[in-house]
N, C-alpha and C positions, 0 to 999 in steps of 0.2 A: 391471305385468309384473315378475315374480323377474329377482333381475339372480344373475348366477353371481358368486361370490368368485372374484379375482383369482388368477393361473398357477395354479388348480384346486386352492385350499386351502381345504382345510374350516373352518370357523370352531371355536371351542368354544364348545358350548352351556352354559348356565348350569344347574345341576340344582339350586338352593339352596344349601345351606352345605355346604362338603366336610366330609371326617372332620374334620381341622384344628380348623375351626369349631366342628363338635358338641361337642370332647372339651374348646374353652374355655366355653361355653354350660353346660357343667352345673357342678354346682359341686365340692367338693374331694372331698368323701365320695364323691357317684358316678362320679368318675373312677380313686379308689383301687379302688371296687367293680368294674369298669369292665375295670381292669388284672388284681385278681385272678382275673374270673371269666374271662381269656384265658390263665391259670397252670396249665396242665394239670397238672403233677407236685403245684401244692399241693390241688388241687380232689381228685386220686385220694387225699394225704394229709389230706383234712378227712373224707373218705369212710372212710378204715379209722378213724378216731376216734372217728366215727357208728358204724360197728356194733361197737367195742369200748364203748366209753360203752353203746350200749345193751343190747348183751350182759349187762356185769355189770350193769344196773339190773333186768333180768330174771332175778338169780341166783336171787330166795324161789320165780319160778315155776317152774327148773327144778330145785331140789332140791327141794321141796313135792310139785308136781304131778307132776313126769316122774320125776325117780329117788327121790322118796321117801325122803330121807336127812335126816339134821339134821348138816351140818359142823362144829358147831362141841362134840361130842358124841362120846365113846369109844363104836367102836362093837367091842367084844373079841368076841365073841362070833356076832355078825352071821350069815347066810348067804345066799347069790342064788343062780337059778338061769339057770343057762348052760348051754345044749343040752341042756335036761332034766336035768343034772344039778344037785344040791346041791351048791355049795361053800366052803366057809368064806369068809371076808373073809384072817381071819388066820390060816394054816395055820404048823403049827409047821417053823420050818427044818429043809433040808436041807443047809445048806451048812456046812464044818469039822464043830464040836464039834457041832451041832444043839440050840445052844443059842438060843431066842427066837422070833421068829414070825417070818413071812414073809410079809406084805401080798400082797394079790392085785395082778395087773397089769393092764394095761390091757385093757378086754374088746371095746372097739374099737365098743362098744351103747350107744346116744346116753341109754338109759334107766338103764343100771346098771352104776357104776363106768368109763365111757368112758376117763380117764386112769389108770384105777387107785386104790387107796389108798395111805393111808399109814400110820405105826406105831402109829397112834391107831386105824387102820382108818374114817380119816375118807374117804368119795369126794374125791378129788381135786379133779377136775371142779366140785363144785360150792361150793369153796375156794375156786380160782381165779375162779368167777366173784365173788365174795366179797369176795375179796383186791381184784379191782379194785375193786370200791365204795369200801372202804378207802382203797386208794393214791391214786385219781382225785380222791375228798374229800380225802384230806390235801395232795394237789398243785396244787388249785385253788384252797383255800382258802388255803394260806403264799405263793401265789403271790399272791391277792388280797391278804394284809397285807402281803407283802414291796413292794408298788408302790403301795399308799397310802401306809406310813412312807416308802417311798423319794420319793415326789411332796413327800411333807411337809415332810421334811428340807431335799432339794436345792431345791426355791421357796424354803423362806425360807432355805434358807442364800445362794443365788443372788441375790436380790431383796436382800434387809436389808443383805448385808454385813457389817461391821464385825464389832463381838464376837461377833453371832449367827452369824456366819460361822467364825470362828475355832474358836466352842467344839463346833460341830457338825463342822467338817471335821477337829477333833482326834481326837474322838467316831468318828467312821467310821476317822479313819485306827487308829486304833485297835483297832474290829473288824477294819480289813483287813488287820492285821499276823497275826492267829492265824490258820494253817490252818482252814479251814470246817471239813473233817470234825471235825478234833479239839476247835474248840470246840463242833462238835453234841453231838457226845460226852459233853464235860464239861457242857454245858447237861442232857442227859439224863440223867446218870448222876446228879445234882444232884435233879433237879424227879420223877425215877421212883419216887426215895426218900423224896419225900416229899410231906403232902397240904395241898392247896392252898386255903385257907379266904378268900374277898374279900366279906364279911356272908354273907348268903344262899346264896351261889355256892359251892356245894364240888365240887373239882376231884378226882377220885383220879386215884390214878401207871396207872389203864388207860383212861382216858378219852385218846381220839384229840385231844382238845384241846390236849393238853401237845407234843406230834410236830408238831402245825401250829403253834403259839405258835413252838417253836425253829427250825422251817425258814423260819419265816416271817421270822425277826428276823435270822438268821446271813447273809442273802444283801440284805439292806439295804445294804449297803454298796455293792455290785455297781451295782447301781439308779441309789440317790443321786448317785454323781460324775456320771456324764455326765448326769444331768439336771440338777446343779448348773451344771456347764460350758456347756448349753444357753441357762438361765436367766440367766447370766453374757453371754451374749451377745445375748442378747431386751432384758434389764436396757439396753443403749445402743442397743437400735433406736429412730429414729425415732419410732415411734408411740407405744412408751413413755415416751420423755423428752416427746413434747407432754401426753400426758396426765398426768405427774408436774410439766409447770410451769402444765398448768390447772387445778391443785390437786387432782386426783380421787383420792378416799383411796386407799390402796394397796390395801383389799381388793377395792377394783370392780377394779383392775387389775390384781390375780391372779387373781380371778374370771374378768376379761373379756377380758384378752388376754393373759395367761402360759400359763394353762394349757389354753385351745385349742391352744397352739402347742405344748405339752407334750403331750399325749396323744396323740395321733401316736405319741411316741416308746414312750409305755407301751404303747398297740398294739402295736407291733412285740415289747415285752417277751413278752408274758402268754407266745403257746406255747412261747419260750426256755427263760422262767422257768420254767415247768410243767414240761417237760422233765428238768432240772437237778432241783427238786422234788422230783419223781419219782423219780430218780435216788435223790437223798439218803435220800429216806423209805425206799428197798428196802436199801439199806446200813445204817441205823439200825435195822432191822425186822430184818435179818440179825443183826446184832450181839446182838439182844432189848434191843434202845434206843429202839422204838419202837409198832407194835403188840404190846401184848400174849395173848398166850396166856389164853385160849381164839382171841383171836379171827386171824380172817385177813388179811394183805395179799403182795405176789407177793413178796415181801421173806421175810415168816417161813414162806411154801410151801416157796423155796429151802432157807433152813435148816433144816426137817421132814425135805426128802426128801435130806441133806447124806451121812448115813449108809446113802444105798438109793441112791446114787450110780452103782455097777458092778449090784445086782443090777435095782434099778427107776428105771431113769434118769427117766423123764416125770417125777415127782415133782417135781423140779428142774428139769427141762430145760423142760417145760411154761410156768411163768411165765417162765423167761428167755425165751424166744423171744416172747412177748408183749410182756414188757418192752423190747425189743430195738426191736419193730414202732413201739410207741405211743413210745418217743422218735426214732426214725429218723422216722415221721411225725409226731411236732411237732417238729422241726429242718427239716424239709422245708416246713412249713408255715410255720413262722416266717421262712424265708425269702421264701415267697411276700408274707406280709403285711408283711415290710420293703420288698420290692422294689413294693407299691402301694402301701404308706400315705409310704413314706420313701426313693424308688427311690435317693439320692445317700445313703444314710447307711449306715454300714459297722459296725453296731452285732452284738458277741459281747460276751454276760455271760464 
């Protein structure tokens, strides 16, 4: 016979392991995974990065197939047509002395000229798509070296101590006394001028290589302290001092327990850094410090369309407002991926 619970209290039933349970049952990764995919603002910022990444990796299909143009190629002479009419690309100015030409504007036709041209009478449009190939490779790629030398440095400057300690944290403090821009600068202004011979390996001053070499190298320093700082306090955990007095060479031990507990932190880096990156590469590219002419990044669009400012603003206005998106969305994102991989840690390059 059921007996009834006592002054009419329901009991709780047992349904398995609550949430509680579940989120200590899995292990670290899918509970960082876990966290992120509950991040609405970074999931919609992974999502405009997805279709700007593949935007421009589809640049050759829409200037080839759809508008037909080569960007990277004066086009003086050109002609489209628009509402049945014929009209130049580059029509000669009307405006003051009517001295120079007058790029066409934007025709608002996904197939020809959509942003317009510029003084080259290059389509815009398929620039821009261009351009981010360019910035995206130069932003992912100095961001990849900028966080391998910076894991490099700050473990064994962290770990080893002593003079390896000294002469590496002299070494940083040392890049970190020059302003970044100004030593990009002078790193560019330096290595643009001149060509780069290591045996076989010849670099010239237009190869994208030399823009990721310096943005990769200038923001090491950024990196290295607080992973140094990290390292520094892993260096007297527990775990580590049992396995440095049961003899286990050092390299199982930055192997096998420094730098798991480290890359966490570079996680959190990557969209920062990219970010920041990005940044620097469109400032350098402005300057003509870093892709070269012919070729494109939203950086040298900007300074193309510098002098069509008042008559054809998109020229300009077009990559900024992209450039704008894709670090507003990895700042957005780099938050999200601090707040799962590192929710206590308060990390700004």
């Amino acid at each position: 016979m059921a007996t009834e619970p006592a002054f009419g209290l329901a009991l709780p039933t047992s349904t398995g392991h609550d949430e509680q349970t579940d989120a200590r049952a899995r292990g670290p990764w899918a509970q960082a995974l876990h966290r992120f995919s509950r991040n609405g603002s970074a999931l919609i910022a992974a999502l405009v990065l997805i279709v700007v990444i593949v935007a421009s990796l589809l640049a050759p299909v829409y200037a080839i197939w759809i508008a037909g143009v080569d960007p990277f190629s004066s086009n003086l002479e050109s002609e489209i047509t628009l509402g049945g009419e014929r009209l130049p690309v580059l029509a000669p100015s009307t405006e003051g002395l009517g001295i120079g030409v007058m790029p066409i504007g934007p025709t608002w036709q996904f197939n020809a000229y959509f942003l317009g041209a510029d003084e080259q009478g290059r389509d815009v449009m398929a620039r821009l798509l261009y351009g981010g190939r360019a910035t995206l490779l130069i932003g992912s790629l100095s961001t990849a070296i900028t966080l391998v030398l910076a894991a490099f440095v700050g473990i064994c400057a962290g770990f080893f101590g002593g003079w390896i300690d000294r002469i590496l944290s002299r070494v940083l403090d040392i890049l970190w006394a020059f302003p970044v821009y100004l030593f990009a600068i002078c790193l560019s202004i330096v290595l643009l001028n001149s060509r780069i011979e290591l045996g076989p390996i010849v670099i010239d001053s237009s190869s994208l290589i030399i823009p990721i070499m310096i943005i990769g190298v200038i923001y090491v320093p950024y990196v290295a302290r607080p992973i140094r700082g990290q390292v520094l306090a892993l260096r007297k955990s527990d775990f580590v001092m049992a396995a440095i007095g049961l003899g286990v060479p050092p390299h199982r031990i930055l192997i096998r327990d420094i730098l798991p507990n480290v890359l966490t932190t570079l996680i959190v880096f990557v969209p920062l850094m990219m970010a920041l990156n990005i940044a620097t590469e469109t400032a350098l590219s402005f300057l003509s410090l870093g892709v070269q002419s012919p070729g494109a990044s939203w950086g040298t669009i900007i300074r193309d369309g510098q002098s069509l400012l008042y008559s054809r603003p998109w020229v300009s206005t077009a990559p900024g407002l992209v450039i704008i998106v894709t670090i507003v969305a990895l700042n957005i994102l780099g938050d999200g991926v601090r707040d799962a991989f590192d929710p206590r840690a308060k990390l700004r390059p």
